[in-house]
Each structure stands twice: as structure tokens, then as C-alpha cells.
DRENPA-3360 file (N, C-alpha, C; in nm, 2 decimals, always signed):
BEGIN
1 = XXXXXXXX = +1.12/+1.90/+0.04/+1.03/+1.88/-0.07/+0.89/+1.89/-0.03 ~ +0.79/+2.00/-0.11/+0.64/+1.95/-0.08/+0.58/+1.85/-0.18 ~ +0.52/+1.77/-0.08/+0.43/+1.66/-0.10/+0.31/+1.65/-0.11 ~ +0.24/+1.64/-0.20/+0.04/+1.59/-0.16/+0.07/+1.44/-0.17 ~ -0.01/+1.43/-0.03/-0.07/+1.29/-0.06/-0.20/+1.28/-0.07 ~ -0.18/+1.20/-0.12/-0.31/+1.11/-0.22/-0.37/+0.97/-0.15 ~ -0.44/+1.01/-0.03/-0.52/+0.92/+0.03/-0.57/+0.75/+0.00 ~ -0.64/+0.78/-0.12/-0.75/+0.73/-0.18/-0.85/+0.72/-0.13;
9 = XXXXXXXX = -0.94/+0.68/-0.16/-1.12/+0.60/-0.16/-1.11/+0.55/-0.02 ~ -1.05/+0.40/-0.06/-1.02/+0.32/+0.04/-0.96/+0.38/+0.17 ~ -0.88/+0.43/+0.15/-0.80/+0.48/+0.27/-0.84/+0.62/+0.37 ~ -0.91/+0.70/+0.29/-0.97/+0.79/+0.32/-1.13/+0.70/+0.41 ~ -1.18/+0.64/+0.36/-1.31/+0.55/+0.39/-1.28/+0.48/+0.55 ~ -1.17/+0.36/+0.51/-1.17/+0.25/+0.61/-1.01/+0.29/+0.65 ~ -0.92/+0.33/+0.60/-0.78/+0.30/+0.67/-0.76/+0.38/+0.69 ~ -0.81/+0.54/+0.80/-0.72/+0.70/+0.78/-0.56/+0.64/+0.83;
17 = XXXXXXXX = -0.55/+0.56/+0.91/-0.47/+0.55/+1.03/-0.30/+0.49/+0.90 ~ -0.31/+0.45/+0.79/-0.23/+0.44/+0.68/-0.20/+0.64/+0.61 ~ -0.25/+0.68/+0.58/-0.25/+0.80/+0.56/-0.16/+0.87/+0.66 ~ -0.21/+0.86/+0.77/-0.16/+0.97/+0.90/-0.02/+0.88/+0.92 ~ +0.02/+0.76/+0.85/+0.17/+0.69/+0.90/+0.25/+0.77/+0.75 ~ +0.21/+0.75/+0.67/+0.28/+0.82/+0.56/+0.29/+0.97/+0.56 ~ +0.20/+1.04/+0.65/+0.25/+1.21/+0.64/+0.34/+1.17/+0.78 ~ +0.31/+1.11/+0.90/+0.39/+1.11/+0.98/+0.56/+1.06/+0.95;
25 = XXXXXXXX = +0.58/+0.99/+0.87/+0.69/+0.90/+0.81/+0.76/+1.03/+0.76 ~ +0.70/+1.11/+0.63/+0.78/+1.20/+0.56/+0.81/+1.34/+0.63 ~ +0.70/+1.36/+0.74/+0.76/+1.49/+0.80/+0.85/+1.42/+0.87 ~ +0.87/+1.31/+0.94/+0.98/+1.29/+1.02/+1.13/+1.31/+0.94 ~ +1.09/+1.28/+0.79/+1.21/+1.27/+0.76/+1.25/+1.46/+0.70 ~ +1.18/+1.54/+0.74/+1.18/+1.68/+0.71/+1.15/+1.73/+0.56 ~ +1.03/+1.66/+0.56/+0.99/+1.71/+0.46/+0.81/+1.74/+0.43 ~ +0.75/+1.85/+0.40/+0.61/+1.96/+0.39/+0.53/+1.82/+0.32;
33 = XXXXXXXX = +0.42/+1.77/+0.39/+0.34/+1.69/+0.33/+0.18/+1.76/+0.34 ~ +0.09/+1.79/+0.18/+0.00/+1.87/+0.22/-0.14/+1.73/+0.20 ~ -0.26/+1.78/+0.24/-0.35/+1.72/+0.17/-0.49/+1.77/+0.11 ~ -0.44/+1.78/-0.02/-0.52/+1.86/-0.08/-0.68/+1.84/-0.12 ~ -0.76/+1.89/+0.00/-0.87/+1.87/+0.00/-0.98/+1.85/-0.12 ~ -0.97/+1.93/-0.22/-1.02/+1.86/-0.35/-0.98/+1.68/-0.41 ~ -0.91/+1.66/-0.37/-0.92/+1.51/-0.42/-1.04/+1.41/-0.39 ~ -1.05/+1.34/-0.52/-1.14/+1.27/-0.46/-1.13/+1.10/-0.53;
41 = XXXXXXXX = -1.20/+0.99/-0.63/-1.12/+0.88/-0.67/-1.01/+0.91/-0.79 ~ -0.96/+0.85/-0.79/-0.86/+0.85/-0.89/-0.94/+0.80/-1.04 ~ -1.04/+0.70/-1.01/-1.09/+0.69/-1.13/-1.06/+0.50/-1.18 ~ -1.00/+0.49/-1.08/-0.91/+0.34/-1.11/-1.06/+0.22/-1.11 ~ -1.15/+0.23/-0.99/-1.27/+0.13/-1.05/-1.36/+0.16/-1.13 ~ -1.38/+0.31/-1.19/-1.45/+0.33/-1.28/-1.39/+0.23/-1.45 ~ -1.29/+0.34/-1.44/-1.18/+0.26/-1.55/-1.17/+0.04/-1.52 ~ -1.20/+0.01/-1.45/-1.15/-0.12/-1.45/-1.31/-0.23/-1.45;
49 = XXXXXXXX = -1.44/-0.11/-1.46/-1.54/-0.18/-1.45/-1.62/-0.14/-1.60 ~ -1.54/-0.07/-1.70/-1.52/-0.04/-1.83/-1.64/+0.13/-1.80 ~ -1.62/+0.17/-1.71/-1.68/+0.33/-1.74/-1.56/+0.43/-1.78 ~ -1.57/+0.45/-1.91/-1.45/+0.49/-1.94/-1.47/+0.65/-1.96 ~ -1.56/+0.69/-1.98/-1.61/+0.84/-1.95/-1.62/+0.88/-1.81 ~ -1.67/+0.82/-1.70/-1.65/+0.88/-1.58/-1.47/+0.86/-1.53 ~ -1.41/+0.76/-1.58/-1.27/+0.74/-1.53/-1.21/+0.83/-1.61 ~ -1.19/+0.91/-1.69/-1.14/+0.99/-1.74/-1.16/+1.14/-1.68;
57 = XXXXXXXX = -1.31/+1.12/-1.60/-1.36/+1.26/-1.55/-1.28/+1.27/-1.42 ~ -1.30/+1.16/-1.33/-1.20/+1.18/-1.20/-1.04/+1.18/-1.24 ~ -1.03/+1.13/-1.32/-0.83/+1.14/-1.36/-0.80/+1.26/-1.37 ~ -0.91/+1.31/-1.44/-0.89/+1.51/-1.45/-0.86/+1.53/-1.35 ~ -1.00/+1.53/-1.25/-1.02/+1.62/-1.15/-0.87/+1.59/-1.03 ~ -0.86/+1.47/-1.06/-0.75/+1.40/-0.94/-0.61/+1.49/-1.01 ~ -0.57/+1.48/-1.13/-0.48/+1.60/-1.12/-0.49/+1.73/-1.13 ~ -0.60/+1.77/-1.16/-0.63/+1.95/-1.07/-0.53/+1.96/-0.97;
65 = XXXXXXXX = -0.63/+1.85/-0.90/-0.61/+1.89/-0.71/-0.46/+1.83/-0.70 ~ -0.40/+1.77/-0.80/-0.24/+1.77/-0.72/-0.15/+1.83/-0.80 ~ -0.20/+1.96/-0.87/-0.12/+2.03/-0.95/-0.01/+2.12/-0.88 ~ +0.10/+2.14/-0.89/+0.18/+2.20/-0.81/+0.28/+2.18/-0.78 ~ +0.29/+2.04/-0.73/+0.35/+1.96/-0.57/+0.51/+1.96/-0.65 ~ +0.53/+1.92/-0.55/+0.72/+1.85/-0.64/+0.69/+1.70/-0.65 ~ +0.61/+1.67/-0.61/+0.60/+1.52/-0.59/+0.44/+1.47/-0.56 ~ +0.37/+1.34/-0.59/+0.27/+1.29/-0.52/+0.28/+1.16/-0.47;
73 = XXXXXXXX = +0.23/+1.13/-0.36/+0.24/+1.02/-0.33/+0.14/+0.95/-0.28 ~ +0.13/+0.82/-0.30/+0.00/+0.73/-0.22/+0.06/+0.58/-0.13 ~ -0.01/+0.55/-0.07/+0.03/+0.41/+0.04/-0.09/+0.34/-0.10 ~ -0.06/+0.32/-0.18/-0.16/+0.26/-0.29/-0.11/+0.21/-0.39 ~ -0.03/+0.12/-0.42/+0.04/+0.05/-0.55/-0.08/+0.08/-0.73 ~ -0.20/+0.01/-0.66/-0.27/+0.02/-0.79/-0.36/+0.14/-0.81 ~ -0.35/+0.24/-0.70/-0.37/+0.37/-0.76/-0.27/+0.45/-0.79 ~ -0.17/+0.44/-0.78/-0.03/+0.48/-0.82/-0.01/+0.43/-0.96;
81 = XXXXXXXX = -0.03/+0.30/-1.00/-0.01/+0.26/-1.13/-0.13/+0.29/-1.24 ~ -0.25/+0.34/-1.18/-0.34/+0.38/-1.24/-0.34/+0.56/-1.29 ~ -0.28/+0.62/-1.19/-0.25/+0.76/-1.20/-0.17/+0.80/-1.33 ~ -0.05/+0.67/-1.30/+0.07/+0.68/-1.38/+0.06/+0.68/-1.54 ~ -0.05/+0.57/-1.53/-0.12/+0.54/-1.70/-0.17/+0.66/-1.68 ~ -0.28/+0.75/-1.65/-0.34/+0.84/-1.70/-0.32/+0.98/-1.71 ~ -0.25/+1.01/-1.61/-0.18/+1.17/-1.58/-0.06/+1.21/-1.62 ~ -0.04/+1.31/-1.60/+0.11/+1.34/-1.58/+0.16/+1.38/-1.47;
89 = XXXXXXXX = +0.09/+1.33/-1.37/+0.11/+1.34/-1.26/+0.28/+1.30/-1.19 ~ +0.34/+1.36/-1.14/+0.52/+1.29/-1.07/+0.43/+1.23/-0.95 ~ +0.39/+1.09/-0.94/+0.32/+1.03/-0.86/+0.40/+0.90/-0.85 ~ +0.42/+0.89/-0.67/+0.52/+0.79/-0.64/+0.42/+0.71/-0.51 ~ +0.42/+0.53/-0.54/+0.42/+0.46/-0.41/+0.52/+0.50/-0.31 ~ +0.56/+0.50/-0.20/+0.59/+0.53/-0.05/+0.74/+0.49/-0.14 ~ +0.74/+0.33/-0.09/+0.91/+0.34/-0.13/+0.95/+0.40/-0.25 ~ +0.90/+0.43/-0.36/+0.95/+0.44/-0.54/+1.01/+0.61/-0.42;
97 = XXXXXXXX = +0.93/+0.69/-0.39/+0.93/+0.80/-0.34/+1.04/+0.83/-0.25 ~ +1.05/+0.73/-0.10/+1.16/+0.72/-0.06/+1.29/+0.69/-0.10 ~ +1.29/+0.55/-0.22/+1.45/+0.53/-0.24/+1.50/+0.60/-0.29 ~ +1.41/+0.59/-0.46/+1.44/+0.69/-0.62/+1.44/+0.80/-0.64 ~ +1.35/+0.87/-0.48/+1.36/+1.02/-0.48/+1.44/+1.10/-0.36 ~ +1.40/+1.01/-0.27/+1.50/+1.07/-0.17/+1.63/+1.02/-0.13 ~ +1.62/+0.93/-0.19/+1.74/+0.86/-0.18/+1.76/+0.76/-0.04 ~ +1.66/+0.69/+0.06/+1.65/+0.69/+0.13/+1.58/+0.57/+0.18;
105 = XXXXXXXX = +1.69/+0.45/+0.24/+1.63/+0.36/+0.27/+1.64/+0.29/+0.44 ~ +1.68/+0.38/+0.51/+1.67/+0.36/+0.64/+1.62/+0.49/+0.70 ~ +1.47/+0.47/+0.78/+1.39/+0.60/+0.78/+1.41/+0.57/+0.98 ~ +1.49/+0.51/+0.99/+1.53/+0.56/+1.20/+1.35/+0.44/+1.22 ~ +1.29/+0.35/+1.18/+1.17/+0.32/+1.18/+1.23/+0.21/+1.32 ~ +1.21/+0.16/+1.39/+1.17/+0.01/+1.52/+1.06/-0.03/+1.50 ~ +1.05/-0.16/+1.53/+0.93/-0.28/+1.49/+0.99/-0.41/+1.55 ~ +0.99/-0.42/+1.70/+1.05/-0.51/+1.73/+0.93/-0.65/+1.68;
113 = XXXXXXXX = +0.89/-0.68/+1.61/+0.76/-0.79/+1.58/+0.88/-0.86/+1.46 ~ +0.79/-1.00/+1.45/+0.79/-1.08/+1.32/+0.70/-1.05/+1.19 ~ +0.76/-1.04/+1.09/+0.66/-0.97/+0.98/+0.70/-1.03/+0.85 ~ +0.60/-1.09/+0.78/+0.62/-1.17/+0.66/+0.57/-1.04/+0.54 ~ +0.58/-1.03/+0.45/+0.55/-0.95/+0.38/+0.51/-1.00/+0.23 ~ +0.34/-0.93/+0.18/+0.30/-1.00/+0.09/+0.31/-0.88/-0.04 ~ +0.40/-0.90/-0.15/+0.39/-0.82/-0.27/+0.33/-0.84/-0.31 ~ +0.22/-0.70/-0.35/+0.06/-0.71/-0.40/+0.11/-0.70/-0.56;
121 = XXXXXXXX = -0.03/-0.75/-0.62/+0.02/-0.78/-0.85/+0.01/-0.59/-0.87 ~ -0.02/-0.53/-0.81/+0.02/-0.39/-0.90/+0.15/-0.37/-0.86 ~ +0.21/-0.36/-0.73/+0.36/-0.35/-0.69/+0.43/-0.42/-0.76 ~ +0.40/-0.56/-0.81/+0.49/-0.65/-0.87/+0.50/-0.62/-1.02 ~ +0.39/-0.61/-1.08/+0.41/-0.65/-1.23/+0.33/-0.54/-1.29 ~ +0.32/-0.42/-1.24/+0.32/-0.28/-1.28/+0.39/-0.20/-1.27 ~ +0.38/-0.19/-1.10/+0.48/-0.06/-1.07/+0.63/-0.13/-1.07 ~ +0.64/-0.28/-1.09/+0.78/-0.32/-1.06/+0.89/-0.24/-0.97;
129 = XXXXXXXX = +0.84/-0.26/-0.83/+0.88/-0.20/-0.73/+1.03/-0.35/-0.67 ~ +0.99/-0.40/-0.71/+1.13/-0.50/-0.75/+1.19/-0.49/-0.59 ~ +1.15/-0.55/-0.54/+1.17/-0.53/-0.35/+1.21/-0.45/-0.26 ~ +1.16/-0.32/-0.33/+1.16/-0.16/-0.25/+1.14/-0.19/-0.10 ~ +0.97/-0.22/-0.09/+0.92/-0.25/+0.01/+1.01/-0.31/+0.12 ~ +1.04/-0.42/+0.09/+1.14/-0.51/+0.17/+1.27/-0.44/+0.17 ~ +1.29/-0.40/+0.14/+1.49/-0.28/+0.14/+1.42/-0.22/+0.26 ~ +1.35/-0.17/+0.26/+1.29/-0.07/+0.37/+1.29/-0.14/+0.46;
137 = XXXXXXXX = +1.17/-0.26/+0.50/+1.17/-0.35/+0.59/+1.31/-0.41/+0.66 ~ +1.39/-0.38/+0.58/+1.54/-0.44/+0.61/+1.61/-0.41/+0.72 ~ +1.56/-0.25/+0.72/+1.65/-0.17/+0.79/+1.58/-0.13/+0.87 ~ +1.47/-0.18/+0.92/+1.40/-0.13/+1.05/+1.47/-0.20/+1.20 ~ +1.51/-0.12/+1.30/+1.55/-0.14/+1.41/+1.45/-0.29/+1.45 ~ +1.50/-0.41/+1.48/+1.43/-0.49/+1.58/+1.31/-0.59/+1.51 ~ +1.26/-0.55/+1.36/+1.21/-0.66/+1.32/+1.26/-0.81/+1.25 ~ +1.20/-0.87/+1.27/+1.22/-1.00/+1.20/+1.15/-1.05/+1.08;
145 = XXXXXXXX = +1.23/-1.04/+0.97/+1.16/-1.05/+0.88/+1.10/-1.22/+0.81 ~ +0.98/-1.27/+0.79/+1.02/-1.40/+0.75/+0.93/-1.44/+0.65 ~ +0.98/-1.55/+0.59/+0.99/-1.54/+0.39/+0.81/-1.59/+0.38 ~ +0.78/-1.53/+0.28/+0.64/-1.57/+0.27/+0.64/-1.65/+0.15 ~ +0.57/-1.79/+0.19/+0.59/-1.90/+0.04/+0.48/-1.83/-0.07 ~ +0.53/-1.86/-0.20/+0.46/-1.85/-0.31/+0.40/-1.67/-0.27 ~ +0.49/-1.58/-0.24/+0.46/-1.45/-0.20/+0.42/-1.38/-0.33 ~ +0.46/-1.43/-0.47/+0.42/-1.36/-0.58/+0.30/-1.36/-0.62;
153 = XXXXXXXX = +0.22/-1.47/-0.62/+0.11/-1.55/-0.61/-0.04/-1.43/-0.53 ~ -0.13/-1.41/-0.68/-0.22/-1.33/-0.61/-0.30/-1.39/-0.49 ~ -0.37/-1.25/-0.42/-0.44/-1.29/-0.30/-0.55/-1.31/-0.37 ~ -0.59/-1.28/-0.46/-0.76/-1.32/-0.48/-0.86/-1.20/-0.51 ~ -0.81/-1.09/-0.42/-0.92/-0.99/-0.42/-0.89/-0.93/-0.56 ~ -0.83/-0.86/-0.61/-0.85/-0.80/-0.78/-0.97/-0.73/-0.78 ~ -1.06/-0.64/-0.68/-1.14/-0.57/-0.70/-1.24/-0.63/-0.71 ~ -1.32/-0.61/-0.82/-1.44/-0.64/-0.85/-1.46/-0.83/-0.90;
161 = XXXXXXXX = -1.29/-0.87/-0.91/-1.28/-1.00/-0.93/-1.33/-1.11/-0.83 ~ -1.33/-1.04/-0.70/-1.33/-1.11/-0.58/-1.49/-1.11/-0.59 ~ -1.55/-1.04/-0.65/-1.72/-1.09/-0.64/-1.78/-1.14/-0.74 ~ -1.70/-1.16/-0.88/-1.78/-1.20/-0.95/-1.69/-1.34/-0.97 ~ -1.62/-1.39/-0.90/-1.56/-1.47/-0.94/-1.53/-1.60/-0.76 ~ -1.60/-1.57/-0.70/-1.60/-1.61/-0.54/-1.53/-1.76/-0.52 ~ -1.55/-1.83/-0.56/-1.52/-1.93/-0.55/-1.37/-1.97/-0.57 ~ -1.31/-1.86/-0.68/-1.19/-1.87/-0.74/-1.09/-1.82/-0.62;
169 = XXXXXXXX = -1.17/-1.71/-0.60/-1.10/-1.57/-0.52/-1.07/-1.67/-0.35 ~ -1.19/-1.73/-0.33/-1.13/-1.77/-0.22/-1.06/-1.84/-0.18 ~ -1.09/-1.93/-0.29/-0.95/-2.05/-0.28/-0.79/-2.01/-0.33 ~ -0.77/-1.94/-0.41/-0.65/-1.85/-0.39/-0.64/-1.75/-0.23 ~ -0.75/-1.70/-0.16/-0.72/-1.63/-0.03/-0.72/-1.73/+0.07 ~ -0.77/-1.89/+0.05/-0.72/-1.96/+0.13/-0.56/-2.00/+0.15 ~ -0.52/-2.00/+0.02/-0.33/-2.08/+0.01/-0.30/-1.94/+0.05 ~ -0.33/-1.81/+0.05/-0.27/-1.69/+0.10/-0.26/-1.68/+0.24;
177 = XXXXXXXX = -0.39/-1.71/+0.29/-0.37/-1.75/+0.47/-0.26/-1.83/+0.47 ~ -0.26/-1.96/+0.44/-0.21/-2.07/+0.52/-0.06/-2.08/+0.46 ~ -0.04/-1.99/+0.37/+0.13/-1.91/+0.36/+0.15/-1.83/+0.53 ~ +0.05/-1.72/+0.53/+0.07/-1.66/+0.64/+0.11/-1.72/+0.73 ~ +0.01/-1.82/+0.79/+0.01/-1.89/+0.93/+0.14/-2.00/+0.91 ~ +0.20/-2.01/+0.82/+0.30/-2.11/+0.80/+0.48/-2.03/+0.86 ~ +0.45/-1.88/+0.88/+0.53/-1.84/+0.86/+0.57/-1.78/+1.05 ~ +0.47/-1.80/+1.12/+0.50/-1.78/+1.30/+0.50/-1.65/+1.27;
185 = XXXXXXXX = +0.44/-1.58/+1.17/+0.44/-1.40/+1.20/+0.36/-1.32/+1.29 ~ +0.41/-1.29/+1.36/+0.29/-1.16/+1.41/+0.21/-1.07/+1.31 ~ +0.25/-0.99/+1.25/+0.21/-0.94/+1.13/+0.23/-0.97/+0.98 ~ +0.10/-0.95/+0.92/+0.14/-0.96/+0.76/+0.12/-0.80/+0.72 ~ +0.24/-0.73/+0.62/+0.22/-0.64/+0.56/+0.21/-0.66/+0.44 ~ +0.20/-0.54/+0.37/+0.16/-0.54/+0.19/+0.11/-0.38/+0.21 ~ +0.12/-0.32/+0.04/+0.19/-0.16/+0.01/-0.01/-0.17/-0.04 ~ -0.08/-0.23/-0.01/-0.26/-0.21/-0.05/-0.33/-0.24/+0.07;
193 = XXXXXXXX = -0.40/-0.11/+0.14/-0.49/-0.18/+0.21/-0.64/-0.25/+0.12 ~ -0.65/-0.26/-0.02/-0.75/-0.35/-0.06/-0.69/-0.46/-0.04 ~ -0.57/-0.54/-0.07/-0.51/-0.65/-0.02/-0.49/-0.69/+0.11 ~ -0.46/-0.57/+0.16/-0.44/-0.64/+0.32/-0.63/-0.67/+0.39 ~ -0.72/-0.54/+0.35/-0.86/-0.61/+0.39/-0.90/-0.75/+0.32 ~ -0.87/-0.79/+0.22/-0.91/-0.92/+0.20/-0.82/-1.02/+0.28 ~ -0.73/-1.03/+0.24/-0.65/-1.12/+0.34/-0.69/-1.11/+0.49 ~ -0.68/-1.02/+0.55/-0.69/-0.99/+0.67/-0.87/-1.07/+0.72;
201 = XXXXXXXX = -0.93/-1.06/+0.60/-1.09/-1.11/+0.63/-1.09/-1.25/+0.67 ~ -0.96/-1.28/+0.58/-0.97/-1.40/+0.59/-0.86/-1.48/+0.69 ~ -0.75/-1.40/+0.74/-0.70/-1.46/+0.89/-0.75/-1.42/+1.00 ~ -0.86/-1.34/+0.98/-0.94/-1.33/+1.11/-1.02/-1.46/+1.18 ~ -1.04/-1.53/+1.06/-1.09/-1.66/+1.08/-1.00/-1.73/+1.15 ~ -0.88/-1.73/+1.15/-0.79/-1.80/+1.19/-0.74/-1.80/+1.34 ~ -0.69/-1.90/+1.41/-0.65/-1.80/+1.54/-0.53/-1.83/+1.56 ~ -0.46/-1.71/+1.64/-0.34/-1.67/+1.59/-0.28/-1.66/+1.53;
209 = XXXXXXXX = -0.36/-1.59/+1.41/-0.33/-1.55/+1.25/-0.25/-1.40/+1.26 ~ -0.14/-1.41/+1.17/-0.10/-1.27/+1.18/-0.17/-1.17/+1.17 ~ -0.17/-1.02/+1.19/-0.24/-0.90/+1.17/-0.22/-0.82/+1.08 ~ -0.31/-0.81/+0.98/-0.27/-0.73/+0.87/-0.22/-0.57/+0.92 ~ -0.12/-0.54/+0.82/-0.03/-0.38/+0.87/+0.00/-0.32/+0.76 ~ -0.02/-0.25/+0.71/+0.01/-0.16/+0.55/+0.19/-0.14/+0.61 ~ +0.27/-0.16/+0.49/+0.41/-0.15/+0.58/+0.46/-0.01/+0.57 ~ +0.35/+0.11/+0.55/+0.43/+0.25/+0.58/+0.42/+0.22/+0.74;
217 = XXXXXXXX = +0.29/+0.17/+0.76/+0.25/+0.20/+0.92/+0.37/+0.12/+1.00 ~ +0.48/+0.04/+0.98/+0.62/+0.02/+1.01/+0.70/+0.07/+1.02 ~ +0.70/+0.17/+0.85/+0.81/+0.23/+0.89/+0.79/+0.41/+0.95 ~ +0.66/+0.42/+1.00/+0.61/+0.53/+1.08/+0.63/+0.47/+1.23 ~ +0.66/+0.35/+1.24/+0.69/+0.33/+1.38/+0.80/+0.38/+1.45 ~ +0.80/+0.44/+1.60/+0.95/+0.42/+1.64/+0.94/+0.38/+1.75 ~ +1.08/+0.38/+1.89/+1.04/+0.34/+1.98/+0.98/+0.41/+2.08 ~ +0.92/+0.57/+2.06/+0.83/+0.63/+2.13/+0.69/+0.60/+2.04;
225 = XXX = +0.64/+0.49/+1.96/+0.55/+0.48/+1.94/+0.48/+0.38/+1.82 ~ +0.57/+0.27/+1.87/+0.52/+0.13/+1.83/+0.43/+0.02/+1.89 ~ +0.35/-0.03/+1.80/+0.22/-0.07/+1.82/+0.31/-0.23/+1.94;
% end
């Protein structure tokens, strides 16, 4: 199958090292992942801060640039669900892509760590990815997976909610840490690195707080090259 992936903002900006686990993940699994250099936002914070003329101009341009493919894919739940509303794009989060398309839920991944796993609100109650994520996690060689309380329960960040609303946001990313730390994980994953940098800002504070991990970057692991 050829693939574009679809970076994003975010991930292209602060996380390349999520990107390079999801082309590494799918060529492992033999299959052509391109990235098509014209991409640029999807249009998702224009659209969500009510610029509805410029979000409609990047939704164009974002499917230009992934016109072609058999498939698109992003390590991005809410730019996946934002794509979905606007394009016609065949645009898939990591697992929708892996199970529904390739049929495919043991990717040969090792992760000998403890890992709690937090479903982010576009995975849950958009893309209703309905425990993709965790199927995957299941079948990784050597991890231990362990239950995260009140895991449906947003982290706080919501974008632009996390700043105009601070007080609110934090005290929801407080009960989101001290789920973490309740849980003896080494790592916390989640399918957003905007969710995992908030959370993660906020167990930094902590010590011996788990380490936030986008969970392709798991199942890009193996035993020639886990963290």
C-alpha cells in the first residue's frame, strides 16, 4: 500500500521523533510511506478559534498535497477527525489504519516497560477508536499494561481551552497526573502529542512521574531498538 503521512503542525514543530516511529512502523510492516512535502496545517485551529475562511483554505491545500495515496495517515486523533469532517480525504489514525485496513494487530513491536494508557476526547468520542489503541498495546512483546483510573476523563488541554480557561484546565491536569502516578508506570502513552505535551508538563513536576510516549513510538519499538 502507498501511504502519505500527514505529520502535522505539532509534530512536524516539537515531536519529528512520532512521525519517523509511524513511517518506521509501516515500512516495517512492507509497506511505501511518502511525505509529501507540500503539506502544511490541516486547518483544525483555525477552524476551532472560529476562522472559518482561512480553515477552509488549509483543508484545500491539505488535500492537494495528499491527493493520490491509497490511504493517509496521521499519529493525530484530532487532526484525523478534523480532516474527516472536511475532506474527502481516506484518512486514517495509526490503529483505524492498522486494524480496519490492514487488518493488523500484532506489528512484531517489544516494550519491555509498564505503560498506562490515556484515551485522548477526539480518539474517544469522535473518531471512536473504541480500544484500537490498547488491542495494539496488547500484543506488544514484554509490556505491562496498567489500568488508568477515570482514563475517559479529559486532560484539560482542548487547545486553546487550556489558556483561556487555566484554572479549569489545570485542575482537570492535576486528577490526570495523580491517575498517572497512582498507576507505578514507567510510561504514559496517548494517540496526541498535544495531550501527551500537556500532561507530560505536568508530570514533569512530579518525581518519578511516568514519561510521556505517543503509543506508535511502542509499537515502532523492537528488540534491536527499544528505548
Amino acid at each position: 500500500m502507498k501511504v502519505a503521512l500527514f505529520i502535522t503542525c505539532l509534530g512536524d514543530a516539537l515531536f519529528p521523533q512520532i512521525g519517523i516511529a509511524t513511517v518506521t512502523l509501516l515500512e516495517r510492516l512492507g509497506h511505501t510511506v511518502e511525505f509529501p512535502e507540500a503539506q502544511t496545517c490541516c486547518g483544525q485551529l483555525h477552524a476551532n478559534t472560529g476562522y472559518a475562511r482561512p480553515a477552509r483554505s488549509l483543508e484545500h491545500s491539505t488535500a492537494a498535497a495528499m491527493a493520490g495515496y491509497d490511504a493517509v495517515v496521521s499519529p493525530s486523533g484530532s487532526c484525523v477527525a478534523h480532516l474527516r469532517a472536511h475532506t474527502d480525504l481516506p484518512v486514517y489514525e495509526v490503529s483505524e489504519l492498522l486494524i480496519d485496513v490492514l487488518g493488523v494487530d500484532d506489528v512484531g513491536a517489544w516494550f519491555p516497560h509498564r505503560v498506562a494508557y490515556h484515551p485522548t476526547c477526539h480518539g474517544l468520542r469522535l473518531l471512536r477508536l473504541d480500544g484500537r489503541p490498547e488491542r495494539l498495546l496488547a500484543r506488544v512483546a514484554g509490556i505491562d499494561l496498567a489500568p488508568l483510573s477515570d482514563a475517559d476523563q479529559c486532560c484539560g488541554f482542548g487547545g486553546t481551552f487550556a489558556m483561556k480557561n487555566a484554572a479549569m484546565s489545570g485542575a482537570m491536569l492535576a486528577d490526570k497526573c495523580a491517575h498517572a502516578m497512582d498507576t507505578g508506570a514507567t510510561y504514559l502513552a496517548a494517540a496526541d502529542s498535544s495531550c501527551l505535551a500537556h500532561i507530560g508538563g505536568g508530570l514533569a513536576r512530579r518525581p518519578g512521574a511516568p514519561q510521556p510516549i505517543h503509543y506508535v513510538e511502542i509499537l515502532a519499538s523492537t528488540r534491536e531498538a527499544a528505548p
